[in-house]
Structure formats: structure tokens, C-alpha cells
N, C-alpha and C positions, 0 to 999 in steps of 0.2 A: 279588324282594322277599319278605320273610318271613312269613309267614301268622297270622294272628289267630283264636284258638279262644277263644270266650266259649261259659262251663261256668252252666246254670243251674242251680240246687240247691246252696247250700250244706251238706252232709250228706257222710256216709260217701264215697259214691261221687265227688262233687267236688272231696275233697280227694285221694281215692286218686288221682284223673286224673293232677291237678297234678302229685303226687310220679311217676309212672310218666310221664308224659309228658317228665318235664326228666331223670329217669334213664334214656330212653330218648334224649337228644338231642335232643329237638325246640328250636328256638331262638328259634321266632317269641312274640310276644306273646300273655298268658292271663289272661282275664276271670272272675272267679266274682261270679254275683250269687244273694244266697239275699235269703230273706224273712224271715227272723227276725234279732233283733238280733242274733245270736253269730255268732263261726267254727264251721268245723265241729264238732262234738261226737257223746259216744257218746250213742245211746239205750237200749239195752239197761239200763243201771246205772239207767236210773231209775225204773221199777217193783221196783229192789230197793235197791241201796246208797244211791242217792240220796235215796230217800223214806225211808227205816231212818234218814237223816243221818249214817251211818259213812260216807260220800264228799264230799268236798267239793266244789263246782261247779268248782273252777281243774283238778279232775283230772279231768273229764268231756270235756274237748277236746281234740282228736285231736293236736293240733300246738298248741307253741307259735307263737305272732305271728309273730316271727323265720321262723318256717317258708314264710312265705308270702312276707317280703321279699325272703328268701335265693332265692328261687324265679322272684321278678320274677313274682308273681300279684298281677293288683289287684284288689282286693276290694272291695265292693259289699252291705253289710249291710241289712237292716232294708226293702227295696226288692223287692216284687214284679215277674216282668217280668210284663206284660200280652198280649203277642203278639208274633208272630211273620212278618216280612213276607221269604217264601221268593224272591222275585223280587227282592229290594234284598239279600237277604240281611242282615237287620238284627232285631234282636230287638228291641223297645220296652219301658220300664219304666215302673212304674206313675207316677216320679216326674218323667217324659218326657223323661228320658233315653233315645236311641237309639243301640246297640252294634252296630256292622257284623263281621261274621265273615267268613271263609273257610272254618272247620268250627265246627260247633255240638255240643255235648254238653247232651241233655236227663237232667239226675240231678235229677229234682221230687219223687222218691219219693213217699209215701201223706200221707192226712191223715186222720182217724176218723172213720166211720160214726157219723154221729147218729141217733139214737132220734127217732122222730116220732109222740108220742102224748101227748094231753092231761097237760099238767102241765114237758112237757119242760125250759122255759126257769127253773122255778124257782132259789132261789140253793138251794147245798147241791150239785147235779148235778153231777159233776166227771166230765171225758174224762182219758186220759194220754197225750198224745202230746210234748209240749216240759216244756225247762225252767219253762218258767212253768205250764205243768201244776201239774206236781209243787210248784212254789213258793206255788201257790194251794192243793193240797192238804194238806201239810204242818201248815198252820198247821189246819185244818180236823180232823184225827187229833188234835192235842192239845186241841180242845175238844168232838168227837163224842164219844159212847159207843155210837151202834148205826152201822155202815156195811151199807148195800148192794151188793153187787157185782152189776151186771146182766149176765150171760156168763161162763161157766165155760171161757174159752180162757186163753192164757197168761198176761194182763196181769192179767184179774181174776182170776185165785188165787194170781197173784205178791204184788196188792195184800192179798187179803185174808190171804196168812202175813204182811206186813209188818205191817198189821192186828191182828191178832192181837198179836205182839210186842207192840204198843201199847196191849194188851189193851181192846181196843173190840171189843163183841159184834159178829161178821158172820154175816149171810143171801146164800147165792149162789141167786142165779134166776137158772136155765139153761132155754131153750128148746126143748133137744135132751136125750135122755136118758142124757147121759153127759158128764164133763168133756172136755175139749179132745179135742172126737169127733171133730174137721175135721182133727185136727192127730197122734193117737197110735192106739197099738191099743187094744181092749178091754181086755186084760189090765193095761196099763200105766192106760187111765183108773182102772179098778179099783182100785189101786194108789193113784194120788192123789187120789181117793175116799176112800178108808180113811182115809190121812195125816191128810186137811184135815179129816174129822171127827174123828179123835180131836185134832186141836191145838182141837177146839171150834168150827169153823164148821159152820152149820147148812147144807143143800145142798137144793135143791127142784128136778127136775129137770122137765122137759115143762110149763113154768113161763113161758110168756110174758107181760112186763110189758104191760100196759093202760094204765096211767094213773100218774103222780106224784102224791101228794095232798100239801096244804098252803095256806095262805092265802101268809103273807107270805115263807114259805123251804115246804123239804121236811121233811114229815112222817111221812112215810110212801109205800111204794111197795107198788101194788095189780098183784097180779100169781095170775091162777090163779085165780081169784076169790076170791081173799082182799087181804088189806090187810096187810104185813109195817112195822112201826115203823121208821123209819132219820130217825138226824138228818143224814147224810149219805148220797151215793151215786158208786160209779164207774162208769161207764158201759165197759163192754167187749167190741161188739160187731161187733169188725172194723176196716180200715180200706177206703179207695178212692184207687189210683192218680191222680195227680196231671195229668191227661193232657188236660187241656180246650186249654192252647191249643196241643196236637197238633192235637188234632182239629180245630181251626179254621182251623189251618194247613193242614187238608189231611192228613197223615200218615194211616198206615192206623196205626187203632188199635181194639182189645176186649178189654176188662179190660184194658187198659194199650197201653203206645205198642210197637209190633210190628217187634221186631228182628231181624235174621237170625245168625249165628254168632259174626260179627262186629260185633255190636253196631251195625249198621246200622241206620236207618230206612228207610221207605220214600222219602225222601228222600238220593242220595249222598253230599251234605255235611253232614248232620244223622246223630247217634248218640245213644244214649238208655243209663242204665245203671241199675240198682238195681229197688227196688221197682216205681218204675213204667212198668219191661216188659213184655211178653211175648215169650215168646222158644221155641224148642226145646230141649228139655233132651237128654242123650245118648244115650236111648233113641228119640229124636224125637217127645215127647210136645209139644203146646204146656204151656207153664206160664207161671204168674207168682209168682214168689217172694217171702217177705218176711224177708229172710234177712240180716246184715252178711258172711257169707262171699258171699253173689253179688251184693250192692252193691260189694265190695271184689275181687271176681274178674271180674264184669262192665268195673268202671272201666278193670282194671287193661286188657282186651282191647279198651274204646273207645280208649285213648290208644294203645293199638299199632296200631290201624289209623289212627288220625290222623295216627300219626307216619310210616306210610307200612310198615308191619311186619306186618301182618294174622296174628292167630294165631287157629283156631277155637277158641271157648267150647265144652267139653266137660267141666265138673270136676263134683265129685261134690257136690253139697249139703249143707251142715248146719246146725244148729242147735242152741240149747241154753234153757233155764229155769233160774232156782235156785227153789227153794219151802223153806222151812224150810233144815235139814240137808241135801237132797235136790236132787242136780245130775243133772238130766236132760240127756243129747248124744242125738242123732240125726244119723242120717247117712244119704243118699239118700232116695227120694222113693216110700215105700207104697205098693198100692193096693190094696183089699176084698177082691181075690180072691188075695190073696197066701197062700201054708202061711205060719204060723208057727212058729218055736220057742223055748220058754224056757229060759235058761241062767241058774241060779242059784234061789233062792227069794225070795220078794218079802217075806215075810213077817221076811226078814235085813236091808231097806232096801238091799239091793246083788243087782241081776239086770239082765239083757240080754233081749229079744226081737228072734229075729231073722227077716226076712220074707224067703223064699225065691221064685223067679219063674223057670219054665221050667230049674229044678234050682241056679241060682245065688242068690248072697245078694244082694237088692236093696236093701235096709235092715236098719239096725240102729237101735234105740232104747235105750240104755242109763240105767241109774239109779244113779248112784252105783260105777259100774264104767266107771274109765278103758281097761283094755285089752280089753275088747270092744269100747268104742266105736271107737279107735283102729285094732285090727285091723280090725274089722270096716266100716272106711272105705276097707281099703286092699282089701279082699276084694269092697267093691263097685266099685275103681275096677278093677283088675282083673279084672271076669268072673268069680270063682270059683265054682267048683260046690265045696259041704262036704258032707259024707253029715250029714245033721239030726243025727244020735244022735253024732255027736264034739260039732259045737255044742253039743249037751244037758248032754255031759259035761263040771263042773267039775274034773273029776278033768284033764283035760287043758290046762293052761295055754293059753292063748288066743295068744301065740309062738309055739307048734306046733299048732297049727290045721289047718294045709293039710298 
């Protein structure tokens, strides 16, 4: 009899499943149920193109319709499931409908960190996490003039160069003393630091918000003990893995549902993919990523092992921003006590930093320089050891490197 995989999460990872699991010959029947009204879609574009309005929503979804016919995937829109009953093997939805499996795929990815301090629920507050995000906020840029961005990581300075474009005054209140500290080196916050003030956003750093003020919307956000004007605000301070009814289920899970190489749960028939994992990365560090390259490379190593093909997750990480002119790639995964080295001048808006670890390159961070990133993805997937002072030197093409 042919086996039944109901995929939960409509996103990134659910639909990579789909497509790698029928390319891979699996024959039995496949279930996606997400919680939002859409098929799967990108989110990346919508802290940029999408909100800017140079993209239009029909081009934000990953697959056409068709895609999911041709596939024999049934879908399941607009419908949370609610739990999970490991002993029936059956997932439950919120709309009480119950789906029986044979393997289970958890891709619930993240949802945003809410701010919890007097004022929070005012109208004006906007999160970015969905399309309707962005469809709420939108409209809200063409009639602001002051926005607040609360966090200086990716989304809020993505927001606030769109922002800008729009030319609405922005204030970013950061809590930490540097833009996206969680996420870059110093040299590179530095860097986009510089940028976002010269396009004209104001920056307060060591700057934790207090309180929202206003009567009947937002008026202002008090933060530092001071009171900054905004007739609007985005809120950008993180997100939180999607993982509750793991955990009710039973599954081991901290900071996310806890995989092994193969995308396993602690459960044999259940597998989890994307955002909200934990997993071992190739060094053997635990991590939890929020990344579309390990939503999309995770999926692809759930549906191999469904399919009865088990291949271990080992690839190398990346990501990227756009902010202005300025395309930031990263590749592998930092950490504090790493040497550094800088290739290029920053002050040219095109340089690399690269993070060296036990004499190999562990990371690269590139700005507006495709072939260091590039190389320098394949130098981390590789092991290489580079003497610092070749990396240094622009004089040597990045193609001859090693």
C-alpha cells in the first residue's frame, strides 16, 4: 500500500519537499496544509521589492497552481493544524479536520517576536512577516512622514532604505550597540552604519524602547528616555520558531524542533525542515537557522529520507540583504573569536571580510563583490587554509586564490 506524507507549513520548505519528493519517485499520496491564505511564496522580496512595489504579488510565489496539480499535492490553505496525535498518527486542524500519515514533515517555520511594553497594541505598530504585512504597511508609507524602525537587524534597515526611497523621515532604535551585531562583523556593521546615515536615517544605538505613546494611534515611541515622533512604526526584533505543537507532541525540542542529519525528529516518522529546527551544522555546532538556502536544502534532505534515500545535511550556509545599491552575501557561520580579513576598501562600497578559524576560512561576508562571495563559499565548503595576506590582496583575482 502506498504511503501518505502530510507536509505542515506551507512556505519555502513545503513546497521544496513536494517538488524533491516526486523527483525523487516517491508515489504515495501528499498533503500540504499552511496557515495562511496563499501557496507557498518568497519572503525575502518583501522587505524589499515588494514593499518598494517594483514586484508584484503574482511574482512572489514559488510555483505556479499547476505545480501542485501536476504533482498530485492536495492543498490545504488558510487552515491551522492544531496538534498532533503520534499514536493515531494523525495530525488535527484547526477546522477539525483530521489527516492520517505514514511520515509527517514539520516545515512551520518562525513567526515575529512581539515587543511587550506599554503602548504595544496601538494602530500605527506594524510586524513584517506575510504578505499581508506588507499589504497593511504599504498603504501606511504613503501617508506616514516619520517611521520608526525598532531593531537594527536585517528587516529593519531593509525597511528603513525602502523608507527612505519614500522619503519619510526614519529613527532606528537599536538595543545593542551596533547594527545587525547578531548577524555581521564589526567592520561590515560599520559599514552599514555609515551607508544608512548618509541616505539620512537617524540611528540611536544602546536604545531600548519603553513604551509606545499615543491616544487613539502612535505617536510617538519613547525609547532611552527620550520620546522620538513617528506617525508610524516597524517592529523588528527577531523571530520565534514555530514549534509548540512539537512540543506538545512530545518531540525533543530548544529553540526549535531538534533534528538529526537527516532531518529526523525525535520521532522516526515525523521530520522537520527550515526555520524551525535545530539541527547540527558541519562543524557539529547546534544551530537554528533562518536562512531560504536551509529551508530549501533542509527540505530537499527531509523528502530523501522519506523517500527511503537518506543523504546527510552538511552544506555550507548562506544568506544575503539588499539595502540601498548595496547587496550584502554571506556565506558560513562566524563566531567572535574568529581573525579577520579585509579584502577590498569599504569606503569603494565593494569589499569582502573574511573570518579565518584554526588557519581555514570559515566565513565570508561580502558587499557588493560577487566573487569573493562565491569563492569564498566554495573555500568554506572545502576546508581551505589561504595565507591572510593573498585574501588581503586585491591585486590577486579571487579565481586564483588557492
Amino acid at each position: 500500500m502506498l504511503e501518505r506524507i502530510v507536509i505542515v507549513g506551507a512556505g519555502q520548505a513545503g513546497c521544496q519537499a513536494v517538488a524533491t519528493l516526486r523527483a525523487e519517485g516517491f508515489e504515495g499520496s501528499i498533503v500540504m496544509v499552511g496557515d495562511e491564505p496563499f501557496a507557498p511564496y518568497q519572503r525575502p522580496p518583501l522587505s524589499k521589492t515588494y514593499l518598494m512595489g517594483t514586484m508584484e504579488r503574482d511574482r512572489l510565489f514559488l510555483k505556479p497552481d499547476a505545480f501542485y496539480a501536476d504533482a498530485r499535492c492536495e492543498t490545504i490553505f488558510d487552515v491551522p493544524v492544531v496538534s498532533i496525535n503520534r499514536g493515531a498518527r494523525q495530525v488535527i486542524c484547526a477546522d477539525g479536520r483530521v489527516l492520517s500519515y505514514d511520515k509527517l514533515l514539520l516545515a512551520t517555520g518562525t513567526r515575529v517576536r512581539k515587543i511587550k511594553v506599554p503602548g504595544a497594541d496601538l494602530p500605527g505598530i506594524h510586524y513584517l512577516r506575510s504578505i499581508a504585512d506588507v499589504d497593511a504597511l504599504r498603504p501606511a508609507f504613503q501617508s506616514a512622514k516619520t517611521l520608526a524602525v525598532v531593531g537594527g537587524g536585517y528587516i529593519g534597515l531593509e525597511v528603513a532604505a525602502v523608507a527612505r526611497k519614500y522619503d519619510l523621515k526614519v529613527v532606528v532604535l537599536e538595543a545593542l550597540d551596533r547594527v545587525m551585531a547578531r548577524a555581521v562583523s564589526k567592520p561590515v556593521s560599520a559599514f552599514y552604519e555609515q551607508a544608512h546615515r548618509e541616505a539620512g536615517v537617524e540611528i540611536h544605538f544602546n536604545t531600548a524602547v519603553e513604551a509606545f505613546e499615543g491616544e487613539a494611534r502612535l505617536t510617538g515611541v519613547r525609547a532611552g528616555g527620550k520620546v522620538f515622533a513617528a506617525d508610524i512604526a516597524l517592529v523588528g526584533i527577531g523571530v520565534v520558531p514555530n514549534c509548540e505543537i512539537a512540543i506538545e507532541a512530545g518531540l525533543d525540542c530548544s529553540d526549535g524542533i531538534r533534528v538529526d542529519r537527516n532531518c529526523v525528529t525525535s520521532d522516526p516518522v515525523i521530520f522537520a525542515a527550515g526555520d524551525c529546527t535545530r539541527h547540527h551544522d558541519r562543524h557539529g555546532d547546534l544551530v537554528r537557522l533562518e536562512s531560504v538556502q536551509n529551508a530549501i536544502d533542509q527540505a530537499k534532505h527531509a523528502a530523501l529520507a522519506m523517500a527511503g534515500k537518506p543523504k546527510d545535511y552538511a552544506e555550507v550556509p548562506w544568506f544575503w540583504s539588499d539595502q540601498y545599491d548595496l547587496k550584502l552575501q554571506i556565506a558560513g557561520l562566524a563566531k567572535p573569536d574568529d581573525a579577520i580579513v579585509l579584502r577590498g576598501d569599504p569606503a569603494s562600497r565593494k569589499f569582502a571580510v573574511f573570518h579565518i578559524r584554526a588557519g581555514k576560512v570559515a566565513a565570508v561576508e561580502a558587499v557588493n563583490a560577487a566573487p569573493e562571495y562565491l569563492v569564498g563559499r566554495k573555500l568554506i565548503a572545502d576546508g581551505a587554509s589561504v595565507p591572510p595576506e593573498r585574501l588581503a590582496d586585491t591585486a590577486i583575482p579571487m579565481k586564483t586564490i588557492v
